[in-house]
C-alpha positions in Angstrom: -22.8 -34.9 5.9 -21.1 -34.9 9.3 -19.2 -31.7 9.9 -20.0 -30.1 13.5 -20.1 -26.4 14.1 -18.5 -25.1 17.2 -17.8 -21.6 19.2 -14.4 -21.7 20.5 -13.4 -18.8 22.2 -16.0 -16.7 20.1 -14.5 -18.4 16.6 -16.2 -21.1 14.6 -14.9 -24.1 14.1 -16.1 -26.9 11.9 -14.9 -30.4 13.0 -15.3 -33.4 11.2 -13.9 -37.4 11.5 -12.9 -39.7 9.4 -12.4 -43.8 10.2 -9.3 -45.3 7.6 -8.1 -48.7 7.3 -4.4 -47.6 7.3 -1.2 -46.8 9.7 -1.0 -43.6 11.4 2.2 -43.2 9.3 0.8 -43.8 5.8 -2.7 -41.3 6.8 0.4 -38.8 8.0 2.2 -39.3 4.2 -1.2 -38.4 2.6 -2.4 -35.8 4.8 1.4 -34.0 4.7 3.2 -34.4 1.9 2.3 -31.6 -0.9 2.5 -34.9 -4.0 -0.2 -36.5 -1.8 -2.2 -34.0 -0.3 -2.9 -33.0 -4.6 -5.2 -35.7 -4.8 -7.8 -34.0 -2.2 -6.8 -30.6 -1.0 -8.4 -27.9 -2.9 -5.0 -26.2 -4.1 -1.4 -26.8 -4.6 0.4 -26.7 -1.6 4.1 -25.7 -1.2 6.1 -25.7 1.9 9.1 -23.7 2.1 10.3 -23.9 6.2 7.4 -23.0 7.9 6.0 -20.8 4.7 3.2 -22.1 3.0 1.8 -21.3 -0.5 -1.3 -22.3 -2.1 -2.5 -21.9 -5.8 -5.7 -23.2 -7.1 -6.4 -25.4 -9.9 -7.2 -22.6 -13.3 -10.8 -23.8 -13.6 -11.5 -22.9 -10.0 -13.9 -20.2 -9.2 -12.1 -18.0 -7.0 -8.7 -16.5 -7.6 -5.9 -18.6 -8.7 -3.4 -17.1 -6.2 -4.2 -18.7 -3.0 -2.3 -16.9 -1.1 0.4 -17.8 1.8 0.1 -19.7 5.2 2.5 -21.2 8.0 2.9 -24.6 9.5 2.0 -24.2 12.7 2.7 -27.7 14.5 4.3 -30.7 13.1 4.3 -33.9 15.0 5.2 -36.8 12.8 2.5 -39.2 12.7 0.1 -37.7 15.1 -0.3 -33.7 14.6 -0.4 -31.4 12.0 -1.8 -27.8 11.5 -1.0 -24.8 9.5 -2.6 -21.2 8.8 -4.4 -20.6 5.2 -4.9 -17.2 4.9 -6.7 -16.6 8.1 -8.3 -20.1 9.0 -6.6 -22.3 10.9 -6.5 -26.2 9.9 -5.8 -29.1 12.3 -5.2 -32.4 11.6 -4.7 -35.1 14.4 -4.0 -39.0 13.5 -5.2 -40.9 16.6 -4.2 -44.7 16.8 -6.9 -47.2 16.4 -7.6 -51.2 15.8 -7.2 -51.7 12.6 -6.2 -48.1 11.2 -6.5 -44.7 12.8 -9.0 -42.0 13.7 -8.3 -38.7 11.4 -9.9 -35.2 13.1 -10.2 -32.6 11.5 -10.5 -28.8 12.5 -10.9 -25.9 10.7 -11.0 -22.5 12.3 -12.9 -20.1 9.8 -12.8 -16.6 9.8 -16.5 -15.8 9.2 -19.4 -17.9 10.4 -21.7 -16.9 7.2 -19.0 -19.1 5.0 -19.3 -22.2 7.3 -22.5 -22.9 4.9 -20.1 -23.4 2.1 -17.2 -24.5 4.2 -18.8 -27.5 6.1 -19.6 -29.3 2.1 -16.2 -28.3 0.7 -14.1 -30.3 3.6 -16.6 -32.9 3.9 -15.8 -33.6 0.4 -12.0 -33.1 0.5 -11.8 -35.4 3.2 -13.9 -38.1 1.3 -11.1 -37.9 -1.5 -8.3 -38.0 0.8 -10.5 -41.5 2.2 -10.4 -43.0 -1.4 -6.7 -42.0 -2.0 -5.5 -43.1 1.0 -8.0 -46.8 -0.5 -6.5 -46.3 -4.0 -10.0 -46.1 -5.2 -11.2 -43.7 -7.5 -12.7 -40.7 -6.5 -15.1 -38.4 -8.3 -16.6 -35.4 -6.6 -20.2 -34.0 -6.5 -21.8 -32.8 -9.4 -24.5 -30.6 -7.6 -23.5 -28.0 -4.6 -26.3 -26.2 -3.7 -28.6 -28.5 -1.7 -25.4 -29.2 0.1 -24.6 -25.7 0.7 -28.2 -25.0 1.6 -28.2 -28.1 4.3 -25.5 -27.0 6.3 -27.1 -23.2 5.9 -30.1 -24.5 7.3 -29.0 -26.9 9.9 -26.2 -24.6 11.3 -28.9 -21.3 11.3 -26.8 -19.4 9.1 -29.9 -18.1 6.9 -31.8 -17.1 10.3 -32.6 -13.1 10.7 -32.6 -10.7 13.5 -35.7 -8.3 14.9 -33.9 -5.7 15.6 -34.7 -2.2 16.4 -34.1 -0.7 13.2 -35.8 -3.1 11.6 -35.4 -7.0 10.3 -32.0 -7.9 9.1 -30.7 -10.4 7.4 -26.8 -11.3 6.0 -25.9 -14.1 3.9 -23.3 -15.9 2.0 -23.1 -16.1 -1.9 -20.2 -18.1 -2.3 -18.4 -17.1 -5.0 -20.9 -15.6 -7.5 -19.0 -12.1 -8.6 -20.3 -8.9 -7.7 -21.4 -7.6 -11.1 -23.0 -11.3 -11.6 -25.1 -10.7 -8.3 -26.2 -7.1 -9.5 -27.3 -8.5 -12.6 -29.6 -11.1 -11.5 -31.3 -8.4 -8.6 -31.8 -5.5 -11.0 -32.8 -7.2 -14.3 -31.4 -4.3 -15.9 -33.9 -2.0 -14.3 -32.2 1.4 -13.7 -35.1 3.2 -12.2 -37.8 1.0 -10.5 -38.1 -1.4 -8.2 -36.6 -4.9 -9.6 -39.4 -7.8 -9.0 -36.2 -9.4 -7.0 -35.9 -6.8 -5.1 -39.1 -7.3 -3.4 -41.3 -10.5 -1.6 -44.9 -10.6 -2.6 -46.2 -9.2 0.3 -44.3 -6.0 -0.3 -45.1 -2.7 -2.1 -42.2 -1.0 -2.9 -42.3 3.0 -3.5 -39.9 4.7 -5.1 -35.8 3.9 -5.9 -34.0 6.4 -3.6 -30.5 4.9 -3.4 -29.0 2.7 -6.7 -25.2 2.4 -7.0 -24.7 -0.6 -8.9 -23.2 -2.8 -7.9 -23.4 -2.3 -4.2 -26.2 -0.7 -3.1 -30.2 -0.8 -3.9 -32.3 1.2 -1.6 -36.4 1.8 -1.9 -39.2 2.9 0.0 -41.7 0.7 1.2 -45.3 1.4 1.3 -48.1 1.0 3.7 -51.6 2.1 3.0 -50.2 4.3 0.2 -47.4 6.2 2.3 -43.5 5.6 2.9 -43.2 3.4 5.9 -39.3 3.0 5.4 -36.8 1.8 3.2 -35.5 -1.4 2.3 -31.7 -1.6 1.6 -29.8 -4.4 -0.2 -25.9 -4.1 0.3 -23.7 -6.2 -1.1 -19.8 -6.7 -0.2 -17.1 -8.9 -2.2 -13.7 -10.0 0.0 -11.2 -11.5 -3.2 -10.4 -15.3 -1.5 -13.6 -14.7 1.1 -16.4 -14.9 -1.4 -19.2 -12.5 -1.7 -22.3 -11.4 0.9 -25.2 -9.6 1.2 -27.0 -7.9 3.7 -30.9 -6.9 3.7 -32.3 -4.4 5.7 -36.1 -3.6 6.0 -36.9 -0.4 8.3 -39.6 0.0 10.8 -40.3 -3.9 9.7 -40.9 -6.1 12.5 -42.3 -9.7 13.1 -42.8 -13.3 12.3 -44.0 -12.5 9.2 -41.5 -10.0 8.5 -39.3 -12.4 9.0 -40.3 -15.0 7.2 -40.9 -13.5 4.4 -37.5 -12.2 3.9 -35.9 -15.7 4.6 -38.3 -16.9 2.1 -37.0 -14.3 -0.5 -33.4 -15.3 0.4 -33.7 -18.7 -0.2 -34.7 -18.2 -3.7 -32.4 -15.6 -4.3 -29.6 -17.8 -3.2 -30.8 -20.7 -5.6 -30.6 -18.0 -7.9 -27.0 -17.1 -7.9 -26.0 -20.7 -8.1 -28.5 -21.2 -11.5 -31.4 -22.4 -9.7 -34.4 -20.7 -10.5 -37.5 -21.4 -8.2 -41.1 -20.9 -8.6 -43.8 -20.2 -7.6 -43.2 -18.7 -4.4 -43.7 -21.6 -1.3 -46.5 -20.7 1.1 -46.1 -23.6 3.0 -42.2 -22.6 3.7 -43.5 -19.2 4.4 -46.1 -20.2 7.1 -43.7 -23.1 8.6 -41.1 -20.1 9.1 -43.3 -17.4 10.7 -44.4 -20.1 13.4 -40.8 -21.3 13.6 -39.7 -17.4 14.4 -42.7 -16.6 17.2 -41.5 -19.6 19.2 -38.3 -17.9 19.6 
């Protein structure tokens, strides 16, 4: 796990590099050509001019139409880079003893996806290793403690005091709208839903429920409305799905912390991972982590 997260000019960018054992020219033929680049990019590629098209695999979960692209530079063996959607990808070939130096840049459109991003190159570019080898290559059965480490090392899961209240917005990957809904609400149509809520919350009454977009509830303290916590939720088709949690007149460490706690497991949740009991030590590690900022 090597990618590195950069701001360029107010845009992410996730950079990785790979050693190989082979000529610039032969890295070029596998990082280029469309019959090649089949064995480790994650869709069909085809090149028309300078128009791209990509198409994933059926049994991928997003959309099978992966939309258009361009070539952007092509520099036979030492430069190539193209537009996906709206990300950018940059491949240089850089002569070295014994082989080459591949880097790779990807200019994403959304930092929240980076968390997701970062795992998905790192393993496309471990298959284009072995292909480039002739070895086989078989990919990682398990995602989400690989999503979660890039989450947590590039401080995509962090919240914001603000004066509204705390805030939070995260990536779900690709778990569908109605899937995400589900798992929140339970089927409850008129109460709180126990995931809608940490522990150290009481939650009032439902004031706001349009599934499958929008929770909204009071909060209590010492009996009475404080404010209201809202859950929104957003789905982009080819971009994934997010949510956003907002808990008014909420501020603090512990506020905080126990929100990123909550999201954590929620996360988990979407991806099949279902946590308990609820980690006090992860709780108290955070709320000293956020009064030292």
């Amino acid at each position: 796990m090597d990618a590195e997260l950069r701001m360029i000019e107010g845009k992410p960018v996730l950079r990785f590099e790979r050693r190989l054992r082979h000529s610039p020219e032969k890295v070029w033929r596998v990082v280029t050509d469309p019959a090649e680049m089949k064995h480790w990019f994650p869709a069909e590629v085809e090149v028309d001019g300078t128009r791209m098209r990509f198409t994933f695999p059926d049994e991928a979960p997003v959309d099978s139409d992966g939309g258009e692209g361009e070539l952007l530079e092509s520099d036979p063996p030492k430069v190539f880079a193209f537009r996906w959607l709206t990300d950018v990808l940059r491949f240089e070939i850089l002569p070295r003893d014994e082989g080459c130096l591949l880097v790779f840049t990807a200019v994403v459109t959304n930092k929240l996806t980076v968390g997701r991003d970062a795992p998905g190159w790192t393993t496309c570019l471990d298959a284009l290793v072995a292909h480039a080898d002739g070895a086989e290559f078989e990919p990682p059965a398990e995602w989400l403690s690989r999503i979660e480490h890039y989450v947590r090392e590039f401080g995509l899961d962090e919240g914001t005091d603000e004066p509204e209240g705390v805030r939070f917005t995260r990536d779900l990957v690709w778990t569908p709208l109605e899937d995400v809904w589900r798992l929140l609400t339970e089927g409850t149509d008129d109460a709180v839903p126990t995931r809608a809520a940490h522990p150290g919350l009481t939650p009032g009454r439902v004031t706001r429920s349009e599934a499958p977009r929008l929770l909204e509830y009071e909060w209590l303290q010492d009996g009475e409305p404080k404010g209201v916590v809202r859950w929104e939720f957003d789905h982009v088709p080819l971009q994934g799905t997010m949510v956003t949690l907002v808990q008014e007149n909420a501020h603090g460490p512990e506020a905080l912390a126990a929100w990123h706690v909550h999201l954590e497991l929620f996360f988990a949740a979407t991806q099949g991972e279902i946590r308990c009991p609820w980690p006090t030590d992860r709780e108290e590690e955070l709320a000293k982590r956020y009064a030292e900022r």
